[in-house]
PDB file of N, H, CA, C and O in Angstrom:
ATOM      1  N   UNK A   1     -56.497 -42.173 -27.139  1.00  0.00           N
ATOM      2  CA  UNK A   1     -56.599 -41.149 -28.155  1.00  0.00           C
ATOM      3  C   UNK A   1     -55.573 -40.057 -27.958  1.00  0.00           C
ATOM      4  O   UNK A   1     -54.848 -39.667 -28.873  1.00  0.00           O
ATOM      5  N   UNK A   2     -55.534 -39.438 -26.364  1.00  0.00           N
ATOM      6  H   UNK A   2     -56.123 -39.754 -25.621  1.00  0.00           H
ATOM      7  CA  UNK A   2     -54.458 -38.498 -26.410  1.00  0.00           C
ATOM      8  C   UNK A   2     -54.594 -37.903 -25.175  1.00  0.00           C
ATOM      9  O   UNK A   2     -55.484 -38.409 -24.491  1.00  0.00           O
ATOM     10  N   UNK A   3     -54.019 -37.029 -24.695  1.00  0.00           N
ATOM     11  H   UNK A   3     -53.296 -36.618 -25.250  1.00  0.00           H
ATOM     12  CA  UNK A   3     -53.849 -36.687 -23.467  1.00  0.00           C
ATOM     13  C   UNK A   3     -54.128 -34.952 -23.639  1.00  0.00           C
ATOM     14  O   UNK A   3     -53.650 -34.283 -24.555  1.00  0.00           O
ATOM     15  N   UNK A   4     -55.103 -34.357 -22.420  1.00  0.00           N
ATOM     16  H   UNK A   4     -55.491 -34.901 -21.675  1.00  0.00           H
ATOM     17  CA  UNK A   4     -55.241 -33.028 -22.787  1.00  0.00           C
ATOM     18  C   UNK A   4     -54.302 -32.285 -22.148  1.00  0.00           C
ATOM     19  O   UNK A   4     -54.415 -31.060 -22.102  1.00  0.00           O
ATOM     20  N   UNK A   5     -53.491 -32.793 -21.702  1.00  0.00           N
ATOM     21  H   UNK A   5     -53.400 -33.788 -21.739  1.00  0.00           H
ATOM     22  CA  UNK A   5     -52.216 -32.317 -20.498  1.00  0.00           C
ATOM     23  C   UNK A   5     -51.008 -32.160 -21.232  1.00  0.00           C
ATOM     24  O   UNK A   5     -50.113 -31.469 -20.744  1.00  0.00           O
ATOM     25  N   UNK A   6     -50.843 -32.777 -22.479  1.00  0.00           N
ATOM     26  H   UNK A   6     -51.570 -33.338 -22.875  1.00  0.00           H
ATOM     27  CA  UNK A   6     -49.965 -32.927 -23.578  1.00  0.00           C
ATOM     28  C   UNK A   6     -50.317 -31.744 -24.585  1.00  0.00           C
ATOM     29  O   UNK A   6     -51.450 -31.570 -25.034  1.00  0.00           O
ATOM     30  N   UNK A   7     -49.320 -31.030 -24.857  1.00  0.00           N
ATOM     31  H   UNK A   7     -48.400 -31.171 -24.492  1.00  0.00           H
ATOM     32  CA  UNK A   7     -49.727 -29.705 -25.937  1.00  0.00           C
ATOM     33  C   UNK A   7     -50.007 -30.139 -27.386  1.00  0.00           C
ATOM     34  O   UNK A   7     -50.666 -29.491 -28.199  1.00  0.00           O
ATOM     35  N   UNK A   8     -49.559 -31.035 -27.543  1.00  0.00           N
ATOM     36  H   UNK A   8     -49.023 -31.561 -26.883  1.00  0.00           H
ATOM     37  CA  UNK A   8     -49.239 -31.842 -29.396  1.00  0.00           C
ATOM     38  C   UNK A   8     -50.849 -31.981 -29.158  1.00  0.00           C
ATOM     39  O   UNK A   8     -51.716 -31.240 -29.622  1.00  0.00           O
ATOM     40  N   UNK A   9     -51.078 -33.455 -28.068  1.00  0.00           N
ATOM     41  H   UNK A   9     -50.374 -34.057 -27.691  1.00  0.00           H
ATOM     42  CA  UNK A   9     -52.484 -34.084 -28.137  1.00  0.00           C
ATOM     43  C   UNK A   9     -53.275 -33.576 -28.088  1.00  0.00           C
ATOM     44  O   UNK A   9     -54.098 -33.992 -28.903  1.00  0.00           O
ATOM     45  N   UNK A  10     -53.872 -32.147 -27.095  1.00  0.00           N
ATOM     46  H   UNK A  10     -53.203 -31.809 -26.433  1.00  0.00           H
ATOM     47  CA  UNK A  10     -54.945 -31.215 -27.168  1.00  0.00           C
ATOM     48  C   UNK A  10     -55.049 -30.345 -28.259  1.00  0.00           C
ATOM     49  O   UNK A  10     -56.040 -29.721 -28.639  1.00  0.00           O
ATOM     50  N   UNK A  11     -53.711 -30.377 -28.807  1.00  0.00           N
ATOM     51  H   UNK A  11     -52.905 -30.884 -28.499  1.00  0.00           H
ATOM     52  CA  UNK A  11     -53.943 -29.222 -30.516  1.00  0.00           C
ATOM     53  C   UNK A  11     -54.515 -29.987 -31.091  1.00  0.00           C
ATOM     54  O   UNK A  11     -55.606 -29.549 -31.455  1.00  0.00           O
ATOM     55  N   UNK A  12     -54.239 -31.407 -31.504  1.00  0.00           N
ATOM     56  H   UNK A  12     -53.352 -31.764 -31.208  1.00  0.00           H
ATOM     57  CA  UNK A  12     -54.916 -32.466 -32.373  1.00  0.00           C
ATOM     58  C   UNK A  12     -56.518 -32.692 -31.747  1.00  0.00           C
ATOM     59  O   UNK A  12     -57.501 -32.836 -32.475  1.00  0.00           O
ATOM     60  N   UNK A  13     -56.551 -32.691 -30.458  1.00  0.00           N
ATOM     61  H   UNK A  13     -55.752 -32.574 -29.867  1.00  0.00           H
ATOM     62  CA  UNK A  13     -57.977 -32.920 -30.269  1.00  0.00           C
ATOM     63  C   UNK A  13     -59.319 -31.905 -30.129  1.00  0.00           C
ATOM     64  O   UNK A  13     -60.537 -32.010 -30.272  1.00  0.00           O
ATOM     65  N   UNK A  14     -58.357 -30.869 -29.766  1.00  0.00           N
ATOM     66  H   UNK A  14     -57.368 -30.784 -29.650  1.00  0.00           H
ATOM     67  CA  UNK A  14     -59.439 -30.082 -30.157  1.00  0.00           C
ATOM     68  C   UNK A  14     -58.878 -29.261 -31.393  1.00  0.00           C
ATOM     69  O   UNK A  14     -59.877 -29.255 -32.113  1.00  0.00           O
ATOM     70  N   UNK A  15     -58.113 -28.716 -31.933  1.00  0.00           N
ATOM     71  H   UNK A  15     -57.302 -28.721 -31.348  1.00  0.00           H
ATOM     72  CA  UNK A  15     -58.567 -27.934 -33.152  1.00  0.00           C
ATOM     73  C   UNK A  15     -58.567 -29.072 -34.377  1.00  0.00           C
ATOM     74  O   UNK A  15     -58.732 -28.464 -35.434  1.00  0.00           O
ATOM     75  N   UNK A  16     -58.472 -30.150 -34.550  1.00  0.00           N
ATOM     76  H   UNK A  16     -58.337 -30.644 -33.691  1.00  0.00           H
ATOM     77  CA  UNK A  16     -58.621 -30.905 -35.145  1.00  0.00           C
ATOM     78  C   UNK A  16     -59.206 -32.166 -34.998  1.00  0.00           C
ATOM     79  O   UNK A  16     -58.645 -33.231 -35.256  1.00  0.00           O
ATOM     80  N   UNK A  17     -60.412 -32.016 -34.555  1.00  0.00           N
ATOM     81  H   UNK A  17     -60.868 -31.151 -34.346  1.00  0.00           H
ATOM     82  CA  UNK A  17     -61.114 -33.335 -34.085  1.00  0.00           C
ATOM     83  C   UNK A  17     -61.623 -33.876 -35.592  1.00  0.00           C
ATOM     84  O   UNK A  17     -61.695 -35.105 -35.594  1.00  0.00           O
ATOM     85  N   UNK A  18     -61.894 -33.428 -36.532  1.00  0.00           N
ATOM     86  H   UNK A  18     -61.835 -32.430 -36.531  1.00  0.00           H
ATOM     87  CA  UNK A  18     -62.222 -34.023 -37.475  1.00  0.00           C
ATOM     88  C   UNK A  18     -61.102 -34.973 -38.195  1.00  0.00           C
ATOM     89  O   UNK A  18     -61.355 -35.641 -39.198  1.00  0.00           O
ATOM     90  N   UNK A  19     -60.164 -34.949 -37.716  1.00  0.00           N
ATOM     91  H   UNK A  19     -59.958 -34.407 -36.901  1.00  0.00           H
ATOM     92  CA  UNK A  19     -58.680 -35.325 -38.312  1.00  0.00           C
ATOM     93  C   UNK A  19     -59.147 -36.941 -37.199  1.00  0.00           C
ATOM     94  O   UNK A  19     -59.202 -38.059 -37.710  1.00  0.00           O
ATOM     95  N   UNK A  20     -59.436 -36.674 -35.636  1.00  0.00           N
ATOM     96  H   UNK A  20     -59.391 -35.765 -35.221  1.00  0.00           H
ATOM     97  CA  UNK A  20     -59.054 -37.782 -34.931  1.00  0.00           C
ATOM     98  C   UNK A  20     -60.477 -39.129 -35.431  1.00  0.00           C
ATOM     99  O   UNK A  20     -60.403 -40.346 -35.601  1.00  0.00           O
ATOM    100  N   UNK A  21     -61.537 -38.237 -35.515  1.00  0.00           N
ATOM    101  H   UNK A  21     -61.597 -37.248 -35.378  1.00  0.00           H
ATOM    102  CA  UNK A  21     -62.966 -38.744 -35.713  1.00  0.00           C
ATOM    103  C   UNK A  21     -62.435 -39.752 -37.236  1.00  0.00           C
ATOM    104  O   UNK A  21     -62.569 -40.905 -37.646  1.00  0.00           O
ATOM    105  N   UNK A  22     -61.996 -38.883 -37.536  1.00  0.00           N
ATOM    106  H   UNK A  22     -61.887 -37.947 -37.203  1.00  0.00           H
ATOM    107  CA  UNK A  22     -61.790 -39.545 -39.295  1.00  0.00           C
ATOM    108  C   UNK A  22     -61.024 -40.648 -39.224  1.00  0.00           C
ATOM    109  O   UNK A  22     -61.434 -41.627 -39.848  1.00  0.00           O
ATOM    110  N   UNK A  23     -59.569 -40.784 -38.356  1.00  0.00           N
ATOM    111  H   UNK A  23     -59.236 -39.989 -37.849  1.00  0.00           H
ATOM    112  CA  UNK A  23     -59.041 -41.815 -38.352  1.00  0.00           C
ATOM    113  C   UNK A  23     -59.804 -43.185 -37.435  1.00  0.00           C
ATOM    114  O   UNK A  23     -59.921 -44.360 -37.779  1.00  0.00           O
ATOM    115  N   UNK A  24     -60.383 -42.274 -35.752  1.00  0.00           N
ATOM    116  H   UNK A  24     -60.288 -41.319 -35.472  1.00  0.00           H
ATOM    117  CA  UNK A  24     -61.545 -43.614 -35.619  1.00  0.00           C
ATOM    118  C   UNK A  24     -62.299 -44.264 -36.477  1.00  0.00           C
ATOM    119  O   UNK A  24     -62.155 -45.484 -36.396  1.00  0.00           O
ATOM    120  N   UNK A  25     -62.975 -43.941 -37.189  1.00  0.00           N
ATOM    121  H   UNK A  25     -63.092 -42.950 -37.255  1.00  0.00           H
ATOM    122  CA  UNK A  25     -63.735 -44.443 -38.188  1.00  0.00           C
ATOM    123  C   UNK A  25     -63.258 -45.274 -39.491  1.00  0.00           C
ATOM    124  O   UNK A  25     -63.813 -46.216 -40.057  1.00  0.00           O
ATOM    125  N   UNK A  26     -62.304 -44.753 -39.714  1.00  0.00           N
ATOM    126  H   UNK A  26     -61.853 -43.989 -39.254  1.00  0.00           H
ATOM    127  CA  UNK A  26     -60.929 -45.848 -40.278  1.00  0.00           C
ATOM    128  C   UNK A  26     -60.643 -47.161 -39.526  1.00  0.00           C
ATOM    129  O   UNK A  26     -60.655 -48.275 -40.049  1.00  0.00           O
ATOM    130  N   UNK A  27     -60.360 -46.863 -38.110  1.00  0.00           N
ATOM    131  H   UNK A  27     -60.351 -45.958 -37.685  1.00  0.00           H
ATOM    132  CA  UNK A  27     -59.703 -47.694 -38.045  1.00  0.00           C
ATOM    133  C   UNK A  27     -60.797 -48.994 -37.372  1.00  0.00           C
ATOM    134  O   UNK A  27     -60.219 -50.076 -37.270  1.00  0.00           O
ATOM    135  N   UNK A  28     -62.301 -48.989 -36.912  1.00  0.00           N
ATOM    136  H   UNK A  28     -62.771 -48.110 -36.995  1.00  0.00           H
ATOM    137  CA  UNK A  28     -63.269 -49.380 -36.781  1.00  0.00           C
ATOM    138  C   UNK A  28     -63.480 -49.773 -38.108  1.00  0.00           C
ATOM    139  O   UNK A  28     -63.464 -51.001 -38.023  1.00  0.00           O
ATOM    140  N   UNK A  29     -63.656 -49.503 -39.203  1.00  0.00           N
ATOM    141  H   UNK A  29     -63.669 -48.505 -39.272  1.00  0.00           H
ATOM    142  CA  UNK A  29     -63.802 -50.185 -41.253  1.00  0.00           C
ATOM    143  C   UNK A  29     -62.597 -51.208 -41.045  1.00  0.00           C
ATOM    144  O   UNK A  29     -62.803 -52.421 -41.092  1.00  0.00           O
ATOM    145  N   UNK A  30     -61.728 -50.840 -40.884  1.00  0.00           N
ATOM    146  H   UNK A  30     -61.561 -49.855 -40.846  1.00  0.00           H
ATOM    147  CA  UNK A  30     -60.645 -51.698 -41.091  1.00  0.00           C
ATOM    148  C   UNK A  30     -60.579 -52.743 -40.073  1.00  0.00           C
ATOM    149  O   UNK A  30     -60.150 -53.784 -40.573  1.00  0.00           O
ATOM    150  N   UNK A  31     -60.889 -52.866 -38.630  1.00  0.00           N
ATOM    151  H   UNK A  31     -61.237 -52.021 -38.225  1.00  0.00           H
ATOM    152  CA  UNK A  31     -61.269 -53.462 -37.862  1.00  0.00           C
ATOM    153  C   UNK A  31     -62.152 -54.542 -38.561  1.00  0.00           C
ATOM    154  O   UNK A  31     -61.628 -55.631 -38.797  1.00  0.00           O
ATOM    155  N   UNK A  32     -63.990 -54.231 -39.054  1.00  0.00           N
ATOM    156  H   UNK A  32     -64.415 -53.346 -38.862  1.00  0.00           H
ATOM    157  CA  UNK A  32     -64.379 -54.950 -39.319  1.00  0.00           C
ATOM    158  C   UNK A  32     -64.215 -55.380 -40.831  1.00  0.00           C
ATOM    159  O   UNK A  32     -64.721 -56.500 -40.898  1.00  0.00           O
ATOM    160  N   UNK A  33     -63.908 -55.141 -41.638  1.00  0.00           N
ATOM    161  H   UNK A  33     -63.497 -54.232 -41.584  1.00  0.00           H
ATOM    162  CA  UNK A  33     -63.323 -55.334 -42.616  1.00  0.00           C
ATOM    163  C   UNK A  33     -61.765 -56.834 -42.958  1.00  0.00           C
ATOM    164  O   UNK A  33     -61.565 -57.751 -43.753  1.00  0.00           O
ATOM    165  N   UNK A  34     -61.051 -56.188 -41.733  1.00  0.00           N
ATOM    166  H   UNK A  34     -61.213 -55.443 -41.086  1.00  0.00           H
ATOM    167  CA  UNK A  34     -60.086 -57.351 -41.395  1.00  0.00           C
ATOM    168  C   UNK A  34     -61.053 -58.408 -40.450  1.00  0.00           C
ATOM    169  O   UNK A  34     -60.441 -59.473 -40.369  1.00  0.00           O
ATOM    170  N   UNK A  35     -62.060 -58.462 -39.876  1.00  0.00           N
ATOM    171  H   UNK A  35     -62.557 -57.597 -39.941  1.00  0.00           H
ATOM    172  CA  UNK A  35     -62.064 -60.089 -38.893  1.00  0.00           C
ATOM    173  C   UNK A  35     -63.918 -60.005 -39.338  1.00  0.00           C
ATOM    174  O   UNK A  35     -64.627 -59.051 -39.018  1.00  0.00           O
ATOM    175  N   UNK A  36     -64.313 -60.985 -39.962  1.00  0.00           N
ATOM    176  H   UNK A  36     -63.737 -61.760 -40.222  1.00  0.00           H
ATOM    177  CA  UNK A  36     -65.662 -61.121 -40.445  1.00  0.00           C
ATOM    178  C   UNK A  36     -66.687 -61.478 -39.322  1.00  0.00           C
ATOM    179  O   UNK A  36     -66.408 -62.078 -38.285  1.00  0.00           O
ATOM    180  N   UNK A  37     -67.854 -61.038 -39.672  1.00  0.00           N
ATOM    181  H   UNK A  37     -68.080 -60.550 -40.515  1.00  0.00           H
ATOM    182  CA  UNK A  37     -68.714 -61.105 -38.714  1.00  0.00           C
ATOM    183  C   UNK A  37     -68.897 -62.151 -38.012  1.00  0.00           C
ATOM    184  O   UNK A  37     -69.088 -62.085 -36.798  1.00  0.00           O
ATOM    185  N   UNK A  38     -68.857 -63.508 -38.824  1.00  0.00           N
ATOM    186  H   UNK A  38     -68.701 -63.562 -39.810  1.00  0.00           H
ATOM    187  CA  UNK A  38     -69.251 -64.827 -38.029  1.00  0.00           C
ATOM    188  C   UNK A  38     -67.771 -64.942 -37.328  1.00  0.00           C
ATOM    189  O   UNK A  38     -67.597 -66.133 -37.072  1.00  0.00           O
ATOM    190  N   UNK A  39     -66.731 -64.225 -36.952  1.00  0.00           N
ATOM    191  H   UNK A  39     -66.872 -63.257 -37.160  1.00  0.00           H
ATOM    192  CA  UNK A  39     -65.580 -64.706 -36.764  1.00  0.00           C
ATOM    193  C   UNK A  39     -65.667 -63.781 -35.295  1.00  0.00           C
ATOM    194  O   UNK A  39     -65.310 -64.354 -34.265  1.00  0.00           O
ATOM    195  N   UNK A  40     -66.209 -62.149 -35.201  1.00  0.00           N
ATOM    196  H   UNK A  40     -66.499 -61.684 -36.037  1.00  0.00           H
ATOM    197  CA  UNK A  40     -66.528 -61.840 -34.199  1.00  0.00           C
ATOM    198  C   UNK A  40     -67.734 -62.390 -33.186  1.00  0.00           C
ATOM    199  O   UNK A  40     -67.578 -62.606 -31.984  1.00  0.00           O
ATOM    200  N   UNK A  41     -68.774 -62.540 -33.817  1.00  0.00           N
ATOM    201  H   UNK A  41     -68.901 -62.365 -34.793  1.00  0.00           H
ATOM    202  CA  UNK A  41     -70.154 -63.003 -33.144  1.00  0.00           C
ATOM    203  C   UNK A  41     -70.870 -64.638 -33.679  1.00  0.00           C
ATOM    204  O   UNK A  41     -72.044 -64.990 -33.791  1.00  0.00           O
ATOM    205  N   UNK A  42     -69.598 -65.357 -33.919  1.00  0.00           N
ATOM    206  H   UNK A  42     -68.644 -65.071 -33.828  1.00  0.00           H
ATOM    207  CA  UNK A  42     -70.048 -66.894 -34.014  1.00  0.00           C
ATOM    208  C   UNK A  42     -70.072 -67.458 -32.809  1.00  0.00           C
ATOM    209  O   UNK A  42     -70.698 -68.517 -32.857  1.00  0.00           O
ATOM    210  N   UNK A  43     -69.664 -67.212 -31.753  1.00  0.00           N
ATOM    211  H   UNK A  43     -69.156 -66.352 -31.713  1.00  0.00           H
ATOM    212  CA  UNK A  43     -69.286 -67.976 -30.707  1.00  0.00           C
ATOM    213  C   UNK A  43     -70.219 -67.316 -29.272  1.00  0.00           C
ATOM    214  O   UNK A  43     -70.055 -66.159 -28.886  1.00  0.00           O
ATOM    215  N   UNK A  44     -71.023 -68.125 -28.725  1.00  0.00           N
ATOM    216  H   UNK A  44     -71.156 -69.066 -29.038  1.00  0.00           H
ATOM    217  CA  UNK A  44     -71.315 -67.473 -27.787  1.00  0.00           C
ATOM    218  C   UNK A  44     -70.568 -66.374 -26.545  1.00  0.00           C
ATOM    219  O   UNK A  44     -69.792 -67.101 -25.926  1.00  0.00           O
ATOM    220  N   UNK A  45     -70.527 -65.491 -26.181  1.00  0.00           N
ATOM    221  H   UNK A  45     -71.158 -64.901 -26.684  1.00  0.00           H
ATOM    222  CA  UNK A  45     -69.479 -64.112 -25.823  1.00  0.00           C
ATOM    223  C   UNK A  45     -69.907 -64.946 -24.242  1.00  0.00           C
ATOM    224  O   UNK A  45     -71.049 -65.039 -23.793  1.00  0.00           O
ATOM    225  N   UNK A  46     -68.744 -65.443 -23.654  1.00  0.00           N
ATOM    226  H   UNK A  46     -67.816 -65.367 -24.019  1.00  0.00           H
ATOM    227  CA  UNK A  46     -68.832 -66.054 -22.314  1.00  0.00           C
ATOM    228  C   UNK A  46     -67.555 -64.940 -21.189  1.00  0.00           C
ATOM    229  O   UNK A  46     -66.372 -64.634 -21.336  1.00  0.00           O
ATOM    230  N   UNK A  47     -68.455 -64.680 -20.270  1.00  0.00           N
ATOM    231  H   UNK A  47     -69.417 -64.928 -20.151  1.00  0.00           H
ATOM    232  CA  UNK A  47     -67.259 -63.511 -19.540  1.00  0.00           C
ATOM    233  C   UNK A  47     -67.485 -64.217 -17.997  1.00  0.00           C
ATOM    234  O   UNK A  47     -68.548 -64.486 -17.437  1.00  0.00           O
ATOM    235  N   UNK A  48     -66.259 -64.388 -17.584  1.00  0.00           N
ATOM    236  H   UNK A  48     -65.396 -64.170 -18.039  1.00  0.00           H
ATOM    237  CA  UNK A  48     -66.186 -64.935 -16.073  1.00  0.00           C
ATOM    238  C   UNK A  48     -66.345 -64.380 -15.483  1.00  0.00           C
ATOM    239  O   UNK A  48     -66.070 -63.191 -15.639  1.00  0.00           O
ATOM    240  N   UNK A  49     -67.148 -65.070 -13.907  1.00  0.00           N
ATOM    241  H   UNK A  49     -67.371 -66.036 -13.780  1.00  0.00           H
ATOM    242  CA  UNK A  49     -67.885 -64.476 -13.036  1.00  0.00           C
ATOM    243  C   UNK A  49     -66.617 -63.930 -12.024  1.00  0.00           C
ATOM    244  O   UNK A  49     -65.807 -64.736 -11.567  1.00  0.00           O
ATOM    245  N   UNK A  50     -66.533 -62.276 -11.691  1.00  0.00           N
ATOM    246  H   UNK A  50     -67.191 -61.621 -12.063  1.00  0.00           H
ATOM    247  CA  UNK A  50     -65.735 -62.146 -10.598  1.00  0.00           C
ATOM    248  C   UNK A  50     -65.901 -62.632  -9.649  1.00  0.00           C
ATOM    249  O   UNK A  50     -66.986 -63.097  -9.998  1.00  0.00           O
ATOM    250  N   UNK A  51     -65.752 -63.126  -8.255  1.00  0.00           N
ATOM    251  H   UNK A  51     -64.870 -62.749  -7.972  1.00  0.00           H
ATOM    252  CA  UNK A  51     -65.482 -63.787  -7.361  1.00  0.00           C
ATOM    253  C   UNK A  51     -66.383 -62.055  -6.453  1.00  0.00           C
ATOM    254  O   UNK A  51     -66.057 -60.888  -6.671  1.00  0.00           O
ATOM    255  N   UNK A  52     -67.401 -62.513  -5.578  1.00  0.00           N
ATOM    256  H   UNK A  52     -67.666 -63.461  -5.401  1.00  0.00           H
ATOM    257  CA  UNK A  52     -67.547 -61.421  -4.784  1.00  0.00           C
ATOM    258  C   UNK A  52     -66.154 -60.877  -3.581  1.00  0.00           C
ATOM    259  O   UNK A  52     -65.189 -61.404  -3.027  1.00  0.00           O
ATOM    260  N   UNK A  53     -66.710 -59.724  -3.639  1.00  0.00           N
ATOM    261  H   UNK A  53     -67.493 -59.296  -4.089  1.00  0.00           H
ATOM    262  CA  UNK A  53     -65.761 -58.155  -2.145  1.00  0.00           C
ATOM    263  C   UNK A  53     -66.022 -59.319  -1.157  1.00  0.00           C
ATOM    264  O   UNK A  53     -67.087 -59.898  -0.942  1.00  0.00           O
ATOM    265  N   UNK A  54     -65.001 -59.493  -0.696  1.00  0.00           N
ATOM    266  H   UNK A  54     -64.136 -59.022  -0.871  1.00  0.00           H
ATOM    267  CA  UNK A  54     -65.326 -59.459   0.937  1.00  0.00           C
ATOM    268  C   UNK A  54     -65.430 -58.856   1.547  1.00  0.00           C
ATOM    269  O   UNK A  54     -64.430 -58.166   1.742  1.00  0.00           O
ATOM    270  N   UNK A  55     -66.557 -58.570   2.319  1.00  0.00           N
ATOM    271  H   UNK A  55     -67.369 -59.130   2.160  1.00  0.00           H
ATOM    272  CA  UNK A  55     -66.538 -57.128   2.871  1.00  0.00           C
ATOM    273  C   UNK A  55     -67.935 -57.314   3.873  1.00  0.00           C
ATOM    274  O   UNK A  55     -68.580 -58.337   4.104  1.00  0.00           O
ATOM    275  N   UNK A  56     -68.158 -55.747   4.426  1.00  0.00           N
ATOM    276  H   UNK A  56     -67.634 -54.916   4.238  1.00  0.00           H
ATOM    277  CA  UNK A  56     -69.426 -55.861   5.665  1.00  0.00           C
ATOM    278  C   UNK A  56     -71.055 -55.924   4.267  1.00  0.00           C
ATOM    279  O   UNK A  56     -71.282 -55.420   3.167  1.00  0.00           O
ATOM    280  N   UNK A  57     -71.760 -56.824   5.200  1.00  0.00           N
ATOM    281  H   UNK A  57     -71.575 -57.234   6.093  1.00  0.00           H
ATOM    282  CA  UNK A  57     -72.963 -56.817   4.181  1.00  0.00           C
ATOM    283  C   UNK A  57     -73.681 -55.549   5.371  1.00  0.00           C
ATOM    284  O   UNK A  57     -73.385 -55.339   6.547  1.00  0.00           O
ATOM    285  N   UNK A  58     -74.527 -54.998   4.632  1.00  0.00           N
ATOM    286  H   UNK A  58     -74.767 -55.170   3.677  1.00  0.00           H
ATOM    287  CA  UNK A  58     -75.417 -53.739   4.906  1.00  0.00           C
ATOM    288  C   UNK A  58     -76.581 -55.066   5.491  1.00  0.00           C
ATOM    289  O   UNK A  58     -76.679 -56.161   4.936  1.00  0.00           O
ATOM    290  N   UNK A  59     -77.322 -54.665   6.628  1.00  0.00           N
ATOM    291  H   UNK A  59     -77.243 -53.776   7.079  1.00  0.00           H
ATOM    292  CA  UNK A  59     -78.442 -55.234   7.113  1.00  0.00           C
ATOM    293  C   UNK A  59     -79.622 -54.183   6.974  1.00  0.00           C
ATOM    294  O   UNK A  59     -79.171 -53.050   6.802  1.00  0.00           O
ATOM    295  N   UNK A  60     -80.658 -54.226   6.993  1.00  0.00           N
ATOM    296  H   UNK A  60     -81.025 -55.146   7.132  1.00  0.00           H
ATOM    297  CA  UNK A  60     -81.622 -53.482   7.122  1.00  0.00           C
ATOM    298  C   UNK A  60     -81.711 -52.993   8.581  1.00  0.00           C
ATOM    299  O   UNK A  60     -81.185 -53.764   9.385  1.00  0.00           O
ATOM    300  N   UNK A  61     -82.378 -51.644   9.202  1.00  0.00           N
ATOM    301  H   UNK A  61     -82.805 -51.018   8.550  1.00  0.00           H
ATOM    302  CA  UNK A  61     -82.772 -51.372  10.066  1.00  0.00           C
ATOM    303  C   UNK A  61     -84.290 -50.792  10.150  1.00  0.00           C
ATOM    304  O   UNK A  61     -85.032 -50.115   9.438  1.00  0.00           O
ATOM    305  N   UNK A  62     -84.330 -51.337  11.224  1.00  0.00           N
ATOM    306  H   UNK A  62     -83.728 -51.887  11.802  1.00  0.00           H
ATOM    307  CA  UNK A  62     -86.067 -50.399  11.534  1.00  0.00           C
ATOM    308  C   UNK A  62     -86.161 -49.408  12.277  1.00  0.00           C
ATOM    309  O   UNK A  62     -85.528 -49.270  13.324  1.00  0.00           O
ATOM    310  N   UNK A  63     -86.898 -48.677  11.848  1.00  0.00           N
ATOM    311  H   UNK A  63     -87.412 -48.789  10.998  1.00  0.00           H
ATOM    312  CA  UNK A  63     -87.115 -47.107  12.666  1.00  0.00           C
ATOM    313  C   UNK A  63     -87.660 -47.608  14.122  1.00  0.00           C
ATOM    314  O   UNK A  63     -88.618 -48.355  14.320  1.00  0.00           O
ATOM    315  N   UNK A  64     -86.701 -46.934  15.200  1.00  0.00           N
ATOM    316  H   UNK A  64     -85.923 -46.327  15.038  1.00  0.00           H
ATOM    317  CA  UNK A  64     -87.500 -47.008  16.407  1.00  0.00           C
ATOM    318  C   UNK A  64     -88.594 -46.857  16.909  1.00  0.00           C
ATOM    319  O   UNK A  64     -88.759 -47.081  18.108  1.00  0.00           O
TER     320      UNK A  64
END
Protein backbone atom coordinates (compact mmCIF):
# COMPACT_ATOMS: atom_id res chain seq x y z
CA UNK A 1 0.00 0.00 0.00
CA UNK A 2 2.76 2.47 0.95
CA UNK A 3 5.38 3.24 3.16
CA UNK A 4 5.00 5.66 6.29
CA UNK A 5 8.74 6.59 6.01
CA UNK A 6 7.95 7.95 2.48
CA UNK A 7 6.40 11.64 2.59
CA UNK A 8 4.12 11.17 -0.78
CA UNK A 9 2.86 7.61 0.91
CA UNK A 10 1.97 8.85 4.50
CA UNK A 11 0.18 12.09 2.94
CA UNK A 12 -1.89 9.57 0.87
CA UNK A 13 -2.39 7.33 3.82
CA UNK A 14 -3.24 9.21 6.26
CA UNK A 15 -4.86 12.42 5.06
CA UNK A 16 -6.41 10.52 2.46
CA UNK A 17 -7.33 7.14 3.45
CA UNK A 18 -10.59 7.31 1.88
CA UNK A 19 -8.86 7.78 -1.54
CA UNK A 20 -6.63 4.35 -0.60
CA UNK A 21 -9.84 2.35 0.99
CA UNK A 22 -11.73 3.33 -2.22
CA UNK A 23 -9.22 2.05 -4.60
CA UNK A 24 -8.89 -1.36 -2.32
CA UNK A 25 -12.27 -2.00 -2.80
CA UNK A 26 -11.97 -1.46 -6.52
CA UNK A 27 -9.51 -3.37 -6.96
CA UNK A 28 -10.98 -6.58 -4.78
CA UNK A 29 -14.67 -5.92 -7.40
CA UNK A 30 -12.46 -6.13 -10.11
CA UNK A 31 -10.50 -8.99 -8.75
CA UNK A 32 -13.68 -10.92 -8.32
CA UNK A 33 -15.43 -9.72 -11.09
CA UNK A 34 -12.38 -10.70 -13.50
CA UNK A 35 -11.88 -14.65 -12.16
CA UNK A 36 -15.46 -16.33 -11.25
CA UNK A 37 -16.21 -18.03 -8.28
CA UNK A 38 -16.11 -21.68 -9.41
CA UNK A 39 -12.71 -20.67 -11.00
CA UNK A 40 -11.40 -19.43 -7.47
CA UNK A 41 -13.06 -22.12 -5.11
CA UNK A 42 -13.69 -25.15 -7.64
CA UNK A 43 -10.74 -26.94 -6.78
CA UNK A 44 -9.92 -28.26 -3.54
CA UNK A 45 -7.19 -25.37 -1.91
CA UNK A 46 -4.17 -28.02 -1.29
CA UNK A 47 -1.02 -26.20 0.56
CA UNK A 48 2.25 -28.24 1.14
CA UNK A 49 3.38 -29.51 4.21
CA UNK A 50 6.66 -27.55 5.39
CA UNK A 51 9.21 -30.00 6.26
CA UNK A 52 9.77 -29.60 10.26
CA UNK A 53 12.97 -27.04 12.26
CA UNK A 54 15.54 -29.07 13.09
CA UNK A 55 16.19 -28.17 16.16
CA UNK A 56 16.35 -29.10 20.26
CA UNK A 57 12.87 -30.71 21.22
CA UNK A 58 11.81 -29.20 24.77
CA UNK A 59 11.40 -32.36 27.24
CA UNK A 60 9.31 -32.02 30.18
CA UNK A 61 10.75 -31.64 33.67
CA UNK A 62 9.65 -32.51 37.13
CA UNK A 63 9.83 -30.44 40.12
CA UNK A 64 12.36 -31.79 42.56
Amino acid sequence: LGFLSNDDDRDLLVNHSDVVATALVNGIFKFLDDNPRSKIFGDDLLIAQQPLRPGVTATPTTPP
